[in-house]
N, C-alpha and C positions, 0 to 999 in steps of 0.2 A: 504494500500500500504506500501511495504516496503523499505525507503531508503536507504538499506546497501549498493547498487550499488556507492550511490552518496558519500559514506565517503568512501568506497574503493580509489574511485577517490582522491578522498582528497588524502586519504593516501599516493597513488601513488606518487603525488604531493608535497607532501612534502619528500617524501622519496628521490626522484629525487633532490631536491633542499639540501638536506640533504647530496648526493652526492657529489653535486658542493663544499658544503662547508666542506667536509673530516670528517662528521658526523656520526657517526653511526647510523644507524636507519633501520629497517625493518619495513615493512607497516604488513605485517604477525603476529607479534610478539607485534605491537603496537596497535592493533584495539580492542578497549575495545566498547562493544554496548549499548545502554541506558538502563538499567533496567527498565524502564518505558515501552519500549516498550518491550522489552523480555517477562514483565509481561502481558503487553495487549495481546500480541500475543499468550501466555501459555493460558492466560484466554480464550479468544474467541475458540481456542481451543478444551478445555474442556465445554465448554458451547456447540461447534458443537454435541461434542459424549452422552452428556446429553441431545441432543432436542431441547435443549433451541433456535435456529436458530442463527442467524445473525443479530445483533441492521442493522436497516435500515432508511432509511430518511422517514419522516409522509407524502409525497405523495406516494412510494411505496407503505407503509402497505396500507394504504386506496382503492388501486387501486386492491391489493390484494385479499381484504375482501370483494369487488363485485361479486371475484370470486371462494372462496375455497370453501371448505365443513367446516363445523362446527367440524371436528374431529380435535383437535392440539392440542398441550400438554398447562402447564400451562404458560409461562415462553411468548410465540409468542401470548399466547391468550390473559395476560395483557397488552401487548407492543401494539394490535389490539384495548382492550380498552383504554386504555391511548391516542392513536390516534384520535380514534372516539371523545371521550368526549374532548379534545384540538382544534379536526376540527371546531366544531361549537361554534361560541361565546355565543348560549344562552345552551347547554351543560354547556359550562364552567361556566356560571354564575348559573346555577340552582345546580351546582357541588360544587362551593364556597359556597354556602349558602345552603347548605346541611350541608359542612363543620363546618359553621358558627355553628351549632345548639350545636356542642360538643366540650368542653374545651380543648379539648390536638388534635384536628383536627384545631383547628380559624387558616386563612391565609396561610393552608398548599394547595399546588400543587403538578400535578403530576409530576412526573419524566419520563421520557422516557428515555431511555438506548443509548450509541451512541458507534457505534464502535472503534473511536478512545480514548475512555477513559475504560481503565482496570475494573475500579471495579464500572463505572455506571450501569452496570447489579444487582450489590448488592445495589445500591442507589434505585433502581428503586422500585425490592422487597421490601427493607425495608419501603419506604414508601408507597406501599399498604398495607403491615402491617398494618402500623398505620392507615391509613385510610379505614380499613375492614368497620369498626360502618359506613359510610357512601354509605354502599353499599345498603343501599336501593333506593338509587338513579337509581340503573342499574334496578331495576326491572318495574322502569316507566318506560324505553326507546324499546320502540320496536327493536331499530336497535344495542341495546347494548344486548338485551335478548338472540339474535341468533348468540354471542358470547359464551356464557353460555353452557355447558354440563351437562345432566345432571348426569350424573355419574363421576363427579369430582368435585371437589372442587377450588373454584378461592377465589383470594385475595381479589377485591374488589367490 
């Protein structure tokens, strides 16, 4: 969601008040927008026109994934794993001490992406990355396998 509606207001607001007090001020000329969101907003974006979807809340995905088909790019199909293995608490622990086995994965987690943060899309990927070596964990799980294509490659 976007707030510009609500600092317009402001703006107005003050501009008004800026009036009374023989101020100069234009709301036009004063509305500077948070780069913070300018960038989320660019970001998500360009993440639409590459595939990558929409970061969504972990009851959507899940509710999702009962019903797509197995075709989707890379980007919706780690955020599908990341969900799945976070749903179940014995997942997760069989995923931690998977972890556990290699020195530069010990008491790492996964990340999941959210749309109000810019660059958790890039948090997310980077740590699949690092935690690839622990992807033999997805090949015990039945319900993580028919995430998997096999004509591509996935991070974890």
């Amino acid at each position: 969601m976007d707030n510009a509606s609500n600092n317009i207001t402001l703006l107005k607001e003050i501009e008004n008040a800026c009036i009374v007090a023989k101020i100069n001020f234009d709301y036009r000329r004063n509305h500077v927008r948070c780069l913070a969101h300018i960038m989320n907003l660019t970001t998500q974006e360009i993440l639409k026109h590459i595939k990558a979807g929409v970061a969504q809340e972990e009851d959507d995905i899940l509710q999702e994934m009962s019903s797509e088909s197995n075709n989707m790019e890379i980007i919706p199909k780690l955020r599908k794993i990341v969900v799945k293995i976070r749903s179940s608490p014995q997942r997760r622990e069989r995923f931690a001490r998977q972890c556990d086995l290699y020195k530069e994965t010990k008491s790492l987690n996964l990340i999941l992406d959210v749309r109000t943060r810019w660059n958790s899309t890039y948090f997310m990927l980077q740590r699949a990355l690092k935690l690839r070596k622990v992807s033999k964990f997805n090949r015990y799980n039945d319900d993580l396998e028919k995430l998997k294509r096999k004509d591509s490659y996935y991070f974890i």
